[in-house]
C-alpha positions in Angstrom: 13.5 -119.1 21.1 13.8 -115.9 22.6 16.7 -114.3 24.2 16.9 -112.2 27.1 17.4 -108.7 27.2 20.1 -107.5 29.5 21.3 -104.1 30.6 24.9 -102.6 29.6 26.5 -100.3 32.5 28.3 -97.2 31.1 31.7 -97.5 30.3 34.5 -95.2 31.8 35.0 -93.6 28.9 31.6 -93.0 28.2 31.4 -91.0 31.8 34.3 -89.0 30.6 32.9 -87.7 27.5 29.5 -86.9 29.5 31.5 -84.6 31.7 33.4 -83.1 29.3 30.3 -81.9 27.7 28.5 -80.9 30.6 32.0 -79.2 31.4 32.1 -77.0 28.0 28.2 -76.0 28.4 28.8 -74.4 31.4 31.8 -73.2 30.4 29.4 -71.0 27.5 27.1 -70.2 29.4 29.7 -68.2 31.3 31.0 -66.7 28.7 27.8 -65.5 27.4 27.4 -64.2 30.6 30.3 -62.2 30.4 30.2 -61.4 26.7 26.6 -59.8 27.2 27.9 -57.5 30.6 31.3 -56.1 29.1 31.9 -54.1 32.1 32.2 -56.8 34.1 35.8 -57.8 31.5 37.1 -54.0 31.2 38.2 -52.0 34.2 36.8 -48.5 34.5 39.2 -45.7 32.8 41.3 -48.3 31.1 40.8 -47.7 27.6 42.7 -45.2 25.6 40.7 -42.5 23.2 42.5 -44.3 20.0 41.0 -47.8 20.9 38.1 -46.5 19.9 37.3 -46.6 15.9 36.8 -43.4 14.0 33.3 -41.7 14.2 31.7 -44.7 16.3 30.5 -42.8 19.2 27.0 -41.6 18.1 24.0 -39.1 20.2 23.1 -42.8 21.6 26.4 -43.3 23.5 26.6 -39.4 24.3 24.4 -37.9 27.2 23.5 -34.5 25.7 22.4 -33.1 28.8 26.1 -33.4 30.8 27.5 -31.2 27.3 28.8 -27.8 28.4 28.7 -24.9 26.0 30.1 -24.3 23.0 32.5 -21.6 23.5 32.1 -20.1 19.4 28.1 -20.3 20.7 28.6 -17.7 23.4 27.0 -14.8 21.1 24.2 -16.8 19.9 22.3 -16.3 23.1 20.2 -13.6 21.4 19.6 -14.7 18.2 16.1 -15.6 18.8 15.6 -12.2 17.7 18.0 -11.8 14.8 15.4 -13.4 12.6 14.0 -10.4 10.8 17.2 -8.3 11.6 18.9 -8.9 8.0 17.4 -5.8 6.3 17.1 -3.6 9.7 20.4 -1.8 8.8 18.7 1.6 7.9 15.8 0.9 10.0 16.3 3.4 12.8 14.2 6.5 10.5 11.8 4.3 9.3 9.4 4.7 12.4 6.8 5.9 9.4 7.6 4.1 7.0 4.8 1.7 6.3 2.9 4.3 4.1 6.5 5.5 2.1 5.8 3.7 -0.6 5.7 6.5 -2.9 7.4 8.6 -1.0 10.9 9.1 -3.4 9.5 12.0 -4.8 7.9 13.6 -1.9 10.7 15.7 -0.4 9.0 18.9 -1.2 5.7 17.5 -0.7 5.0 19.3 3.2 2.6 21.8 1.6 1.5 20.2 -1.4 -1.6 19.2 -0.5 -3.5 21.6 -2.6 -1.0 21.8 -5.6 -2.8 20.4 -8.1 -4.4 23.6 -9.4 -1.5 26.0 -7.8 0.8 26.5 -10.6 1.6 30.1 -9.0 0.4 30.4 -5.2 0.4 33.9 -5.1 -2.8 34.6 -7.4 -5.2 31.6 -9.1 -4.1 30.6 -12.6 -5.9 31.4 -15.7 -8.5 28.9 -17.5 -6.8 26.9 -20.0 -7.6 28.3 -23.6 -10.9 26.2 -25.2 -11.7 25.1 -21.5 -15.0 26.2 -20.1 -16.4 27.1 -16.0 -20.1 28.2 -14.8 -21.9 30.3 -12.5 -25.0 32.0 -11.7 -26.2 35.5 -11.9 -29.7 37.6 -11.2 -30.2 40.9 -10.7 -33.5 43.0 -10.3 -35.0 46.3 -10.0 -37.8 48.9 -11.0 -38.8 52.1 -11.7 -37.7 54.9 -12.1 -34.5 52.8 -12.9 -34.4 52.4 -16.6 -32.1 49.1 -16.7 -30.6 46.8 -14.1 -26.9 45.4 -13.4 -25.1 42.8 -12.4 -21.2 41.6 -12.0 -20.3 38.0 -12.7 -16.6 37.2 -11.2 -14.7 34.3 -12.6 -13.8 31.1 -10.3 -10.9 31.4 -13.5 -9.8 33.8 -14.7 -9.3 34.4 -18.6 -6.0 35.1 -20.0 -7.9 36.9 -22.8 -11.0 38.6 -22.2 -14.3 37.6 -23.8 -15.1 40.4 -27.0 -17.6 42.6 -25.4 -19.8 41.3 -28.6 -19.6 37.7 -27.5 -21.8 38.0 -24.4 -24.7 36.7 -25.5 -28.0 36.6 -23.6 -30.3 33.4 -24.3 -34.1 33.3 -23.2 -34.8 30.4 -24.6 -32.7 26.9 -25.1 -30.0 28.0 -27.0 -29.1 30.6 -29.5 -26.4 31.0 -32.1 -22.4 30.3 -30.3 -24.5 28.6 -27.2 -25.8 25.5 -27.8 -27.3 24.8 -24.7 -26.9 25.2 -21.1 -23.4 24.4 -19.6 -22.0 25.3 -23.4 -20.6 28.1 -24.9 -18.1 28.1 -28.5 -14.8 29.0 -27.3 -14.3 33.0 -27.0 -17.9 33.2 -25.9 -20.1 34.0 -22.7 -23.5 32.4 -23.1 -26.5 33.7 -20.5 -29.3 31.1 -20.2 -32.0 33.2 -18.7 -33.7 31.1 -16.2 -36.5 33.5 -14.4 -37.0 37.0 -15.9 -39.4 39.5 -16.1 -40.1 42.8 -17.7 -36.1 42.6 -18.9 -35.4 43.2 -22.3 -32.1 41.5 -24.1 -29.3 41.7 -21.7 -25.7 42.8 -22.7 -22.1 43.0 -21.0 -18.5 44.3 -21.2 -15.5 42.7 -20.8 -12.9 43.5 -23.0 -13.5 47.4 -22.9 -13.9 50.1 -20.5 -10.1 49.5 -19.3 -10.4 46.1 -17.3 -7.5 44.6 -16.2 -6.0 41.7 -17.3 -6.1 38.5 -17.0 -10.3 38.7 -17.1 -11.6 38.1 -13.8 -15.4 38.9 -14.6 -17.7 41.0 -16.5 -20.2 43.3 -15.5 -24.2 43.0 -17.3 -27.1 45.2 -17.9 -30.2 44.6 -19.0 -33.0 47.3 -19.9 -36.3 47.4 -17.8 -39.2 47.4 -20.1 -42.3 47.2 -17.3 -42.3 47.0 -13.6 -40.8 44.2 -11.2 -38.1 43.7 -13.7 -35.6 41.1 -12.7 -33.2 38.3 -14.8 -31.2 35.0 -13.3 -29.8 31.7 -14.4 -26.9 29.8 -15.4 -23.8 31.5 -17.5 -21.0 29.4 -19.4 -17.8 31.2 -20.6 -15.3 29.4 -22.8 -11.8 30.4 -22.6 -10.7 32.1 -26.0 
């Protein structure tokens, strides 16, 4: 047999505990209300500076833009252009500087452009002994003349002049002390004859007559032997 269902009405108590509940949910909502909007729980300019716990205030808390100044910052304002000013202490002469690198030793150098060459500036210095230096020469004439002359001045001078018996004239190649053009044995003047005509062998002083010294030239001759007589070419003298 079957029985019939029947419907029990709440009791009291039951009621009570309902509203309780619904009581305390509302009651947390509220307070998560509050919790989440603390202003709305703490009057403005209430709290002291030592509520607050040690280095808990960070740049998110802190409006940079309502920070005054710094006072120890006051002379920073133009550093911007300290920044290659550490080694600028001796820079108010060094206007010309950028090509001083070599410029410790160059005190006396004003007038040393040429002073390579200038051991004495008053007169040109001698050629080193066993060095050589080269010219040209010619000279030309006729008859009645019976030789003709020319003077060969050195670009060096010679602190001992050539022996009168070591100029020696060279119609061909070379010839004994002058092996070939641009060379002369040291202590001798070598002549490479270059054009010539109706000359016979030339010869020079140097060392006699009473020239001066240091050797600044010598002068040459050279016999006529026909008409339109003339000589010219290259010299080399090796300092003795």
């Amino acid at each position: 047999m079957k029985q019939a269902l029947t419907r029990r009405r709440p009791s009291a108590s039951m009621i009570v505990a309902l509203a309780a509940l619904f009581v305390a949910l509302g009651g947390s909502a509220v307070a998560a209300t509050l919790a989440s909007n603390g202003d709305l729980l703490i009057k403005k300019q209430t709290l002291s500076g030592n509520r607050l716990r040690n280095h808990t205030v960070t740049g998110t808390q802190v409006n940079l833009a309502k920070l005054g100044k710094v006072p120890s910052a006051k002379a920073a304002d133009t550093a911007a252009n300290a920044t290659n000013a550490a080694n600028a202490n001796h820079a108010s002469t060094a206007d010309n500087a950028t090509n001083a690198t070599n410029a410790t030793n160059a005190a006396n150098s004003t007038n040393a452009g040429h002073a390579t060459t200038a051991d004495t500036a008053d007169k040109v210095a001698t050629l080193t002994s066993g060095h050589s230096e080269s010219g040209m020469f010619g000279a030309g004439g006729g008859s009645p003349a019976s030789y003709i002359g020319e003077g060969i001045t050195y670009a060096q001078p010679l602190a001992t002049a050539v022996p009168d018996s070591h100029i020696i004239d060279v119609k061909g190649a070379s010839a004994t002390h002058c092996p070939g053009i641009g060379q002369a044995e040291q202590g001798y003047l070598c002549l490479y004859e270059k054009i010539y005509n109706s000359v016979g062998t030339g010869y020079g002083y140097s060392s006699s007559s009473g020239f001066t010294s240091p050797s600044v030239g010598v002068v040459l001759y050279w016999p006529i032997t026909g008409s339109n007589a003339y000589s010219g070419g290259e010299y080399t003298v090796t300092a003795p």
